[in-house]
C-alpha positions as a printed Julia matrix, in Angstrom:
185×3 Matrix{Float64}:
   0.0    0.0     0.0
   0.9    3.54   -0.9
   0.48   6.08    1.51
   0.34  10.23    1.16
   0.83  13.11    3.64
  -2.73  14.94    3.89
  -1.63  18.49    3.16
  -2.58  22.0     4.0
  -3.47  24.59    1.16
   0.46  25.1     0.96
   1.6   21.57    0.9
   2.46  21.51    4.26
   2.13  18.05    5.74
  -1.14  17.82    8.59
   0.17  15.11   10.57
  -2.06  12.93    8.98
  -1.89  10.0     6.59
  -3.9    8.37    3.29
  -3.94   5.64    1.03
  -3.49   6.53   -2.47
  -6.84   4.53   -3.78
  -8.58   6.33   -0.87
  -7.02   9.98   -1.67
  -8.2    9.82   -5.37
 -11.62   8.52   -4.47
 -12.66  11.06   -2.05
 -10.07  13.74   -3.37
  -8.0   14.35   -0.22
  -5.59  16.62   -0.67
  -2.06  15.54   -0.96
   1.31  16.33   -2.84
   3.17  15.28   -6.36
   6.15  16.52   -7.84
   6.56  17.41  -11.31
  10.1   17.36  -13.12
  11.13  19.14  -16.54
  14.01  18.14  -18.97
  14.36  20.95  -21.0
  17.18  21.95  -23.86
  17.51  24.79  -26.73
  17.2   23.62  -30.31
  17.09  26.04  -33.37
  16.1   28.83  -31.35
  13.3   27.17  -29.29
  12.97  26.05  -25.9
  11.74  22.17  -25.9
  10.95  20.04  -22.88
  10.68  16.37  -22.78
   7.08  15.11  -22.4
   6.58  11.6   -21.6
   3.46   9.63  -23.04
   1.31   8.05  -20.0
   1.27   4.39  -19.99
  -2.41   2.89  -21.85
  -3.04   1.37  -18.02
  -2.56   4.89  -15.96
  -5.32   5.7   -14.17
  -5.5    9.37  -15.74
  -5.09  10.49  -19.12
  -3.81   6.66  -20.43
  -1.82   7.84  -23.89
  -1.61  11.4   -23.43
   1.77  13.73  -23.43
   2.46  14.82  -19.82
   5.69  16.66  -18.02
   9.08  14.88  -18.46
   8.82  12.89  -15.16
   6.02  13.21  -12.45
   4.61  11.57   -9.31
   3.89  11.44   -5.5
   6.08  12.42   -3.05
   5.3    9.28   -0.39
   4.26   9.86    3.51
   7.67  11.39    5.52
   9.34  12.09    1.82
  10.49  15.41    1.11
   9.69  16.85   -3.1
  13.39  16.62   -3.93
  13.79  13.42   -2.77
  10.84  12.7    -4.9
  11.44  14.59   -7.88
  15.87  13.05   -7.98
  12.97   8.97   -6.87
  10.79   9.68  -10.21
  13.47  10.78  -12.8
  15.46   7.35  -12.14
  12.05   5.42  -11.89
   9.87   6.72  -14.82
  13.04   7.52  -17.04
  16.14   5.88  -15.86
  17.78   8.94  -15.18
  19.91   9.68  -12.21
  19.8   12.65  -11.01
  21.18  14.53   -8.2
  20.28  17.44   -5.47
  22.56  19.64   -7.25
  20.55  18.95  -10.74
  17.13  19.95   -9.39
  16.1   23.7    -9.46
  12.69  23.93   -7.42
  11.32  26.52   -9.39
   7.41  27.1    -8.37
   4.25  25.11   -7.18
   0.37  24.55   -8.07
  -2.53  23.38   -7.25
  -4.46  20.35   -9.39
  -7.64  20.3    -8.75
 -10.48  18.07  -10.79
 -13.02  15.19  -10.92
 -12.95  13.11  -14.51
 -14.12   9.95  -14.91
 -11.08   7.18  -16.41
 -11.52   3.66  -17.27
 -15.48   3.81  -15.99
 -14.17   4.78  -12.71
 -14.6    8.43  -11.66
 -10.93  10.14   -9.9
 -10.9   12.75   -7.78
  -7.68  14.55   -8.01
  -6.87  17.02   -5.06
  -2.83  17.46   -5.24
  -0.47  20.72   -4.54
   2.39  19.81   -7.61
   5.71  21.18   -6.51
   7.78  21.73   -9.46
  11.31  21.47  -10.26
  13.76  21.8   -13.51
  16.63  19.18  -13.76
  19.72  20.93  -14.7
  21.23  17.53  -16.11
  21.49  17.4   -20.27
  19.9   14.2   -21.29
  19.61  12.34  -24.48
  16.54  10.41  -24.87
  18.1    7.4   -26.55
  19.8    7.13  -23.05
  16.56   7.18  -21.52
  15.14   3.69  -19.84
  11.58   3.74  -20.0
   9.13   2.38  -16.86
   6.96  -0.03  -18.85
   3.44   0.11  -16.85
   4.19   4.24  -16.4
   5.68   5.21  -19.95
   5.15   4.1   -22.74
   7.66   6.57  -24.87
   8.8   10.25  -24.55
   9.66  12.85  -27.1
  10.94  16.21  -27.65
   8.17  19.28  -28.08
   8.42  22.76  -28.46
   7.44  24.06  -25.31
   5.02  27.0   -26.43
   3.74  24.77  -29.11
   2.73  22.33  -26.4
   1.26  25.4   -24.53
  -1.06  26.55  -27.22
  -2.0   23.02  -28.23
  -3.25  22.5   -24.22
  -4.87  25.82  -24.61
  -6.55  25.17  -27.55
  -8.18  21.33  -26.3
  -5.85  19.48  -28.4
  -6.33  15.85  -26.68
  -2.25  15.02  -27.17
  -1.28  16.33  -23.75
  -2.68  16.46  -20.45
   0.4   18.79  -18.52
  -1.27  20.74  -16.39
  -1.15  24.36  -18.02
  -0.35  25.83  -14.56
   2.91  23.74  -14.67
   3.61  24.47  -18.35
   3.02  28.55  -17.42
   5.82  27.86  -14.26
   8.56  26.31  -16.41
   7.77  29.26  -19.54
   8.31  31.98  -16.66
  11.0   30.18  -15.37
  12.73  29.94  -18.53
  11.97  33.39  -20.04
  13.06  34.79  -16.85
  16.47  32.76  -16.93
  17.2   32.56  -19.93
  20.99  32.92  -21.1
């Protein structure tokens, strides 16, 4: 069993505990971490999206942020964010890599594989500072099923616009765009 810190409006941890099944069936709120890959190419800033596995339990076959997941009961969102990379993606990662560069809320209730899930998170997000190439990249079967290289206001206006390819939160695309513009070399 999988359990999450119950959080406060700022992703502080309550003192109490929940199951994952329980936390997306009554939408308690709890906390993920999101991870970007990003690089320059021809004059554009890309990220690396991976595609959601057919058998996730949201959005199955849709485009989401490089790496992403739950930060577990007592776990801190580093530790999380450096835990995902080398799970979903094969990448390792360390402390010195990850920027923590903003956080948002996720808030919705959508109805997946006949089942409806009630997602109530606060997404702490963070930029790894590590160059990777994805034919180095080791793919978690039942999470990914491949990842590719997108123009990251492309992807933006796509989500905008309803195109079904991705399912990135716009809040966390808008984080890593400021981010970048505002750091940009």
């Amino acid at each position: 069993m999988e359990f999450f810190d119950v959080v406060d409006e700022e992703g502080n941890p309550t003192g109490d505990k929940t199951e994952r099944k329980i936390a997306h069936s009554l939408g308690i709120r709890h906390r993920t971490v999101h991870v970007w890959i990003v690089r320059e190419k021809d004059g554009k800033m890309q990220a690396l999206f991976q595609k959601r596995a057919a058998c996730k339990d949201s959005f199955p076959g849709r485009y989401d942020t490089s790496s992403a997941g739950h930060i577990t009961s007592g776990d801190e969102p580093i530790d999380s964010a450096i835990r995902e990379l080398a799970e979903e993606l094969g990448i390792k990662a360390e402390r010195k890599d990850m920027k923590a560069i903003g956080k948002f809320r996720i808030q919705y209730e959508k109805e997946f594989h006949g089942k409806l899930f009630r997602d109530n998170e606060i997404a702490f997000v963070f930029l790894c500072d590590k160059a990777v190439d994805e034919k180095d990249v080791v793919l978690q079967k039942d999470e990914v099923e491949e990842v590719r290289w997108f123009c990251i206001d492309e992807a933006y206006e796509k989500r905008i616009s309803g195109d079904k390819t991705f399912c990135t939160p716009l809040e966390g695309l808008e984080i890593i765009k400021k981010y970048l513009s505002e750091n940009q070399k």
